[in-house]
Structure formats: C-alpha cells, structure tokens
C-alpha positions as CSV (number, residue, x, y, z in Angstrom):
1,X,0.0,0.0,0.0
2,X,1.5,3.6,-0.7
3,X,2.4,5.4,1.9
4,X,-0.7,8.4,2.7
5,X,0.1,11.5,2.0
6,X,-1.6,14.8,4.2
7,X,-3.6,17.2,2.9
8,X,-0.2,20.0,1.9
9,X,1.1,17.2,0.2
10,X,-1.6,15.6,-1.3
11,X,-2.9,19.5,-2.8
12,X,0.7,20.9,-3.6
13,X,1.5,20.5,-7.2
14,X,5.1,19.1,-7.6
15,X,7.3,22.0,-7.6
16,X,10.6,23.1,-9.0
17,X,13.7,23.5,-6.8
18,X,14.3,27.3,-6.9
19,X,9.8,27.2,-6.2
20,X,10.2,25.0,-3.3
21,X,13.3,27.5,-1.8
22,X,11.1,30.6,-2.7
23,X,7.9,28.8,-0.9
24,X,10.1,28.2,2.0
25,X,11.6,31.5,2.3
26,X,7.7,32.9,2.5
27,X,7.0,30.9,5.1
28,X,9.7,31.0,7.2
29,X,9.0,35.1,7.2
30,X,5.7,34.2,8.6
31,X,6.5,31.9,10.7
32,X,9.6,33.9,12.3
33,X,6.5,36.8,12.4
34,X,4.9,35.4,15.5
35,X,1.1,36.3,13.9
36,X,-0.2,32.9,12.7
37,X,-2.3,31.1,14.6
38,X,-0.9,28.2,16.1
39,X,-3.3,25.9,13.6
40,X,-1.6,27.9,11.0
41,X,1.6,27.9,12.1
42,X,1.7,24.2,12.5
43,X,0.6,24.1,8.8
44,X,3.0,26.1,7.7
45,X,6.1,24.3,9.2
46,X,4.1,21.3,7.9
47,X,4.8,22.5,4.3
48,X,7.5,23.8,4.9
49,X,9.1,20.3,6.1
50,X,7.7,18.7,3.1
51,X,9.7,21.5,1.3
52,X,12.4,20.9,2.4
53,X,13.0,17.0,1.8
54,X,12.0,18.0,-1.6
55,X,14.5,20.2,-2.1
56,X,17.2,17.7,-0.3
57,X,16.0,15.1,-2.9
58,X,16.7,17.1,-6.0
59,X,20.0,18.4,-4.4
60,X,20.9,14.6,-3.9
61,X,19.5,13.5,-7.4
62,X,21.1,16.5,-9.3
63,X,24.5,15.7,-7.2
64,X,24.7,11.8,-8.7
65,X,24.1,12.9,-11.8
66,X,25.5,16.0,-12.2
67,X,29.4,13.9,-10.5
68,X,30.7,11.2,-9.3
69,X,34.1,11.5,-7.2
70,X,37.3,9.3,-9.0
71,X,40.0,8.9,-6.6
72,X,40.8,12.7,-6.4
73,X,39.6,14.0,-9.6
74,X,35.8,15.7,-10.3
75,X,34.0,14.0,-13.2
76,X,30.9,14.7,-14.9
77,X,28.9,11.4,-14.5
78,X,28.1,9.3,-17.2
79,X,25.6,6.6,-16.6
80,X,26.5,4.6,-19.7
81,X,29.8,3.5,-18.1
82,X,28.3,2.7,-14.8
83,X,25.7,0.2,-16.6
C-alpha cells in the first residue's frame, strides 16, 4: 500500500527546486512573524518540512548525476559507463 500522504502534500503540485526555496523563504518570514495562529503555524512548518525534503531530494539527485568523485579528480557522470 503507498504510503498516505496529508492534505499540503496531497494538494501541492510538484514544484521546481528554486519554487520549493522561494515557498520556504515565504514561510519562514511568517513563521519567524509570530502572527499565525498556532493551527496555521503548524501548517505552515508542515509545508514547509515537506519542502524541504523536496529540495534535499533534488539536491541529492542533481549531485549523482551531475558527478561522481574518481579517486581525487571531479568527473561529470556518465551513466553509460556505470551500466
């Protein structure tokens, strides 16, 4: 069964990185406010988790694609040699 997924999750259209940052930026500013309500609040650092292991997926996705580390030297990967 796949795991269930809450209601931010389940609504939020999948986002680009540089979204996801600008998202989170918005809502720690209101947040770090001290307005929201505390049912808001706890929605917004909610999202704002789910941001954020969004973002540290794509960073980890784009970093083993983007290079692979060869004894000391920085390569671009290629997944045609790794197969």
């Amino acid at each position: 069964m796949p795991p269930r997924k809450n209601k931010t999750e389940a609504a939020a259209p999948e986002l680009s990185f540089e979204e996801s940052i600008g998202e989170l930026d918005q809502l720690i500013v209101k947040l770090e406010s001290g307005q929201l309500p505390l049912n808001e609040a706890m929605s917004a650092y909610q999202r704002g988790a789910t941001l954020l292991q969004n973002c540290q997926r794509t960073l980890t996705q784009a970093e083993g694609e983007m290079q692979i580390l060869e004894g000391n030297l920085l390569q671009s990967f290629n997944p045609e040699i790794n197969d």
